[in-house]
N, C-alpha and C positions, 0 to 999 in steps of 0.2 A: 677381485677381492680388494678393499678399501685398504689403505694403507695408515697401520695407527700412527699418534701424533708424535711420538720419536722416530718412526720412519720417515715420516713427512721432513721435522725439521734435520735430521741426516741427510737428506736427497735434496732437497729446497733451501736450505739457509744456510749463508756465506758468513759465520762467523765471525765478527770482530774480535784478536787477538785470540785466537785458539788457533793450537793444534789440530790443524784441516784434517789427515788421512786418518790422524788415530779417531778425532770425532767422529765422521763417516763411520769408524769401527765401531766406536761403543755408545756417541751419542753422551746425552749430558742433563744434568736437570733441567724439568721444565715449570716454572712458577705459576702459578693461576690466580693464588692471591697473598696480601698483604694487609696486615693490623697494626700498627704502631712496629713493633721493633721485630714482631714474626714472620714469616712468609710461608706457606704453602704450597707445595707443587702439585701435579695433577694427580697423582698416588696417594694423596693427603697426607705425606711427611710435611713436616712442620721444622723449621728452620730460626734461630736466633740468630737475627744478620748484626753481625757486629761491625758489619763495615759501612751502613748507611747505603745501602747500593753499590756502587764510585766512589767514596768520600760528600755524597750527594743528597740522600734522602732525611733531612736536617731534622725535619718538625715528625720523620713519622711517615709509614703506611697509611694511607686510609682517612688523611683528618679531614672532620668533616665542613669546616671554615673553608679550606680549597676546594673542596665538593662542589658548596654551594656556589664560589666564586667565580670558579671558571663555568660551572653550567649557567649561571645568570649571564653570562657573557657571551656564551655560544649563541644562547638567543637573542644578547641588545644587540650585539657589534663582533660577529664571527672575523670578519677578516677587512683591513684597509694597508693600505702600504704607506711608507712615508720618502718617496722618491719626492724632487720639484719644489721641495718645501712643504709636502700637506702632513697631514697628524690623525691624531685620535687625541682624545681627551685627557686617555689613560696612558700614554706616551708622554703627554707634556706633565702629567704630574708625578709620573716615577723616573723619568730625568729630577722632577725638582729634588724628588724624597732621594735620590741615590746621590746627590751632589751635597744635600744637606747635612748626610749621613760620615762623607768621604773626609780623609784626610783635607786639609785648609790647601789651598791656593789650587783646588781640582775646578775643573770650571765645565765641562761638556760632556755630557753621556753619548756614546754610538752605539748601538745595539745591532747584535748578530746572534746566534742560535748554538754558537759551543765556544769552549772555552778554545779551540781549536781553529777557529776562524778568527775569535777576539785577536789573537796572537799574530795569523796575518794580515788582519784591521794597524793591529799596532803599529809592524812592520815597515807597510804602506803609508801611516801617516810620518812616520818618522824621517822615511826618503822623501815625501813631500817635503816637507818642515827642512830639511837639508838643501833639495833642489830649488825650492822657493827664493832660500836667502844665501843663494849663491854656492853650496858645497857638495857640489853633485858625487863627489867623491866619496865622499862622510857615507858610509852605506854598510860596514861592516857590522854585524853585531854579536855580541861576545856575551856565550849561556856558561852552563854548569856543566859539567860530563856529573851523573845522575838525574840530574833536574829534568822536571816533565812540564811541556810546554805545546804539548798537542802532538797531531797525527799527520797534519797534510804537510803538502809537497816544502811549505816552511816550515810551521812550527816543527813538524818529524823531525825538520834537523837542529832545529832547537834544541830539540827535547834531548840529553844527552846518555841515552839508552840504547847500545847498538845493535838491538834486537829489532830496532824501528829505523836503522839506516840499512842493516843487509839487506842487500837484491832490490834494493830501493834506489840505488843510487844518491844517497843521502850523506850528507847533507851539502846544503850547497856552498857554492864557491866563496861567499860572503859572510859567511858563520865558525867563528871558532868556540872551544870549548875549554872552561880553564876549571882549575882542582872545586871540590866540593870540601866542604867543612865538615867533613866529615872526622869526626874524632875518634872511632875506632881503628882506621883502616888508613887515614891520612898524619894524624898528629904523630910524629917522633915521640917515643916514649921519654918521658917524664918534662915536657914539653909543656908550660904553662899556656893558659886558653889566650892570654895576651898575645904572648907572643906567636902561637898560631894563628892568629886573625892578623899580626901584621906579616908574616910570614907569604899569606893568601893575598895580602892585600899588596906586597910590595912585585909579586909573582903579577899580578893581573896589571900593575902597573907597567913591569918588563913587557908584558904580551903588548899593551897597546904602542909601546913606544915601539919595537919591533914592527908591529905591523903599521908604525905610522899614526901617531893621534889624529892627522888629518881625514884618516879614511875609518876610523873607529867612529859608529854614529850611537849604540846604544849596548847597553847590561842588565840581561832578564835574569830574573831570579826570582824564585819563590821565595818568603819570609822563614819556612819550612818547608825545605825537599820530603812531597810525601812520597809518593811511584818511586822514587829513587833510594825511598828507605828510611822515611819518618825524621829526617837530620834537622835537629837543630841546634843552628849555630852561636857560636859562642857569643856573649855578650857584646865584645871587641870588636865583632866580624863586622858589621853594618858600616858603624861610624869609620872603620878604616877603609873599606872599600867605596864609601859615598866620597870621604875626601879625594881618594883618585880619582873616583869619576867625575869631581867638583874641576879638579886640576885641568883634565883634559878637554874639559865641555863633551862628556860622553852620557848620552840621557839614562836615567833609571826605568825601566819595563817592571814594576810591582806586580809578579803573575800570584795574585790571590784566588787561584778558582777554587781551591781548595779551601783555606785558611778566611776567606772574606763571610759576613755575615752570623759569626757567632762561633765557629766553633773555638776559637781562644779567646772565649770570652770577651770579646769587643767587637766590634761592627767590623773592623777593617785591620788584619794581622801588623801594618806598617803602622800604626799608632804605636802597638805593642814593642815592636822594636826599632824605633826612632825612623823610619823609612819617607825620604822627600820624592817620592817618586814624580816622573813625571807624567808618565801613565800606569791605571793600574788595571788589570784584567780581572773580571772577575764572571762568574758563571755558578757553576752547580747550584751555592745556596740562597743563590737569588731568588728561585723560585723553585727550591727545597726537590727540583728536578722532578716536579708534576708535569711542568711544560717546559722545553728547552728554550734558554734565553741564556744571554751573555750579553758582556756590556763592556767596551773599553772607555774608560774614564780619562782624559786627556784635562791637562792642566792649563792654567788661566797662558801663561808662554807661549803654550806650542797653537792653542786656536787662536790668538794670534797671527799669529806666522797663517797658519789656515784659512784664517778668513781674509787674510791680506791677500793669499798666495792664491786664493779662487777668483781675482781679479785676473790675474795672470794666466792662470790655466783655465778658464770658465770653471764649469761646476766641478764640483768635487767628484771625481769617477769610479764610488766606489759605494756598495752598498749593498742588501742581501731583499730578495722577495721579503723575507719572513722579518727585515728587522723591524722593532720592537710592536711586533703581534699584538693585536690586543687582548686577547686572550690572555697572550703571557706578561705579557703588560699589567694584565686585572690580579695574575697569580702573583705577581711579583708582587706589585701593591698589601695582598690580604698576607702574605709571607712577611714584610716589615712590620707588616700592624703585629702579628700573630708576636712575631721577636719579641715587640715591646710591650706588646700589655702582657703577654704568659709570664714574662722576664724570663723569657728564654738564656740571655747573657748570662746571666746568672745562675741558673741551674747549670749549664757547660762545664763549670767554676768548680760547683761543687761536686756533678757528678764526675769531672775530669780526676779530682783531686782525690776521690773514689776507687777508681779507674786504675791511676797510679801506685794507689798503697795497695791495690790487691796485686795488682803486678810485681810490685816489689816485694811481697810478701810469698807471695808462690812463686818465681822466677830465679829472686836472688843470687841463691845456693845451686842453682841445677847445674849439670855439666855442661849443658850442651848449650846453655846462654850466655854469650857474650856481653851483651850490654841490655839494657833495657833505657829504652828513651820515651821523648816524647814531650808535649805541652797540652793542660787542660786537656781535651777531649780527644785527643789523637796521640795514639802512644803504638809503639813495634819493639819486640823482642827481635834482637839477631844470635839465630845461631850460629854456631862455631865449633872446629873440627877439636880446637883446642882452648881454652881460656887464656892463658899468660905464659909468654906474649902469646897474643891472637891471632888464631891461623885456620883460614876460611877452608869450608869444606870443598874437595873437590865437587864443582858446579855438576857434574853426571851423577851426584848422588841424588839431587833432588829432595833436597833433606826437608824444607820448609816446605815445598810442592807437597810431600807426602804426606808431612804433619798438617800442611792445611786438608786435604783431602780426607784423612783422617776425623781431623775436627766435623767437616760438615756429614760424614756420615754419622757422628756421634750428636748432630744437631746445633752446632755453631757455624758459622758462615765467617769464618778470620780471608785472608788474602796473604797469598806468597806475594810478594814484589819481586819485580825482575831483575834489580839490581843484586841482588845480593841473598841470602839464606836468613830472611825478614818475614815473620807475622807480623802485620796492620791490624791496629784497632782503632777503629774511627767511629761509633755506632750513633744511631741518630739522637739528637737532645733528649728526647723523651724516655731514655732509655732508665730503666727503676734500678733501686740497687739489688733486687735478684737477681736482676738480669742481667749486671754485670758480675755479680759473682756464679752464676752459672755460665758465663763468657768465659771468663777467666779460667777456672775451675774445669771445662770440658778443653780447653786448648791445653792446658798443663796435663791431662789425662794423654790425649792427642802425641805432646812432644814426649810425653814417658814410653807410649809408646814404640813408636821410631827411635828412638835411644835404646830400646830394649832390641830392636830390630837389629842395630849397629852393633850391638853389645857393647854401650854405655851403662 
């Protein structure tokens, strides 16, 4: 007897970030198609994805501009590599578009396949850039405890979610983790945002001289902590933590996989809030996650040092089959176009600010929300065991797990985050104002729920 297609992916498919034994038990949805902000599974339930896939699917299910783009491209030009110095055509013009695009003094695109590998692209060139010009030591580098910064055997330990170091052996020997800006869960009550960002900032300056500024080589950060729970930091936060890192010559890692390409409303979240990075990572909405690409963006300084320092070590030892695919290369390209002539930017703006007032308008008052955050197009409720002062649910209740769970049987697709008792809303550009107020409106049904469950 044939075994059906929830059998099959029970028996056959190794999950990424689920619960192994319980899936084998009950299995999970299965999608078969997508229209702009809908989805479909094979039972033909119908889905309102308010999360863009990942934080990933920018322009939309289905559009039909990338259709045609990457199928014309499977036929001109399926596949070339750019090892030795060769190219594609479509390689040497979305370097030019993404550099023209970037914050000022960015000088080189390197392309990889996730935002995951960008991050040990980063890594890699940063020790070069150190061992080049003499600081073999300089090799430390210093994330967020929430911040998400990928999966593998580096960024995992980047990433400051300890759900991605147990049994992993993570992180490694050369990675520390310092506080997040987190303002409900970190700021001292009645604590002004000033003097929090210097608070964080004169903390991160104690960690490097502790560990030595000699052996501190870099500070990855997101613009906005999303996986870690939608944080954004206070106005203060930046400008005090870049003067440290100014002081000790410790580089900035701008991780945009998230936040790059539109959804705060500008091409690149580090405009937004004053960021000199010196490399910036960026992936998902590069190519709105039709095709996997990613790109580390290294500044006029460090290639440089790079291109000096390939004198010294011959060629540069580091590069992926698939970087920049042409394929993904042709999708990235019609994704920039698509940005600017739809004025994509622009609609982010206003449906964010959309977004926002329904949030605060059904959220405000409830008991079981703590805060509601967020900027333009990316916003999270956190719930809470108690309002004032705030006091987090015991993690075994699974309060946000079951409220989201809840949601997508009721036809919205929100995401628990793993840091904390956090719904995400992230949903793709094209998202209509029904369908944000049927987002809204079915996850506030969702968290009435489960408060009823609690007896809230």
């Amino acid at each position: 007897m044939s075994l059906s297609l929830s059998e099959k992916d029970r028996r056959f498919f190794f999950h990424p970030f689920t619960a192994l034994k319980a899936h084998e038990e009950s299995g999970g949805k299965i999608i078969a198609s997508g229209q702009g902000c809908t989805l479909t599974d094979v039972d033909g339930g119908s889905y309102l994805d308010a999360m863009a896939g990942l934080w990933c699917v920018n322009l939309g299910y289905g559009n039909q501009r990338l259709k045609e783009a990457i199928s014309d491209q499977v036929t001109k030009l399926s596949y070339y590599h750019s090892f030795s110095g060769m190219s594609t055509d479509l390689a040497v013009e979305l370097s030019e578009r993404v550099i023209s695009l970037a914050p000022k003094n960015m000088a080189k695109v390197f392309f990889g396949n996730s935002g995951s590998d960008a991050n040990d692209t980063n890594a890699k060139i940063i020790w070069f850039y150190n061992n080049a010009i003499g600081r073999p030591e300089k090799k430390k580098i210093i994330s967020r405890f929430r911040g998400y910064h990928g999966v593998t055997v580096l960024s995992g330990g980047l990433t400051g979610l300890k759900n991605l170091h147990e049994g992993f052996d993570l992180p490694l020997s050369m990675i520390r983790h310092a506080r997040a800006p987190h303002r409900l869960w970190e700021k001292a009550p009645g604590m002004s945002d000033a003097d929090f960002a210097d608070q964080l900032a004169r903390e991160l300056e104690e960690m490097i001289i502790n560990e030595g500024p000699e052996t501190v080589a870099a500070f990855i950060a997101e613009p906005i902590q999303a996986a870690g729970g939608v944080i954004v930091p206070p106005a203060e936060y930046f400008p005090a933590i870049q003067k440290v890192l100014k002081k000790y010559d410790v580089m900035l890692i701008a991780d945009e996989v998230v936040t790059a390409f539109g959804r705060l409303g500008t091409m690149f979240a580090s405009d937004l809030f004053g960021l000199e990075p010196d490399i910036i990572t960026v992936a998902k909405g590069l190519t709105s996650a039709y095709i996997p690409l990613s790109a580390s963006i290294v500044s006029e300084r460090i290639w440089k040092v790079l291109r000096d320092g390939s004198e010294k070590y011959g060629a540069f030892g580091h590069g992926y089959t698939y970087s920049a695919h042409p394929i993904a290369a042709r999708c990235a390209l019609e994704t920039l176009q698509i940005l600017e002539e739809e004025r994509m930017l622009e609609r982010t703006v206003k449906q964010g600010a959309l977004m926002h007032q329904l949030l605060q308008e059904t959220f405000k008052d409830h008991p079981l929300v703590g805060e509601i955050r967020g900027k333009h197009l990316i916003g999270a409720i956190e719930l809470v065991d108690k309002k004032s002062p705030a006091k987090a649910f015991d993690p075994g209740d699974k309060v946000a797990i079951r409220a989201a769970r809840r949601s997508m049987e009721l036809g919205v697709i929100t995401r628990a985050l793993p840091a904390a008792d956090t719904l995400a809303f992230s949903p793709p550009f094209v998202v209509t104002d029904s369908e944000l107020e049927k987002m809204v409106a079915t996850v506030r049904t969702a968290v009435d729920e489960i408060a009823k469950e609690i007896g809230r």
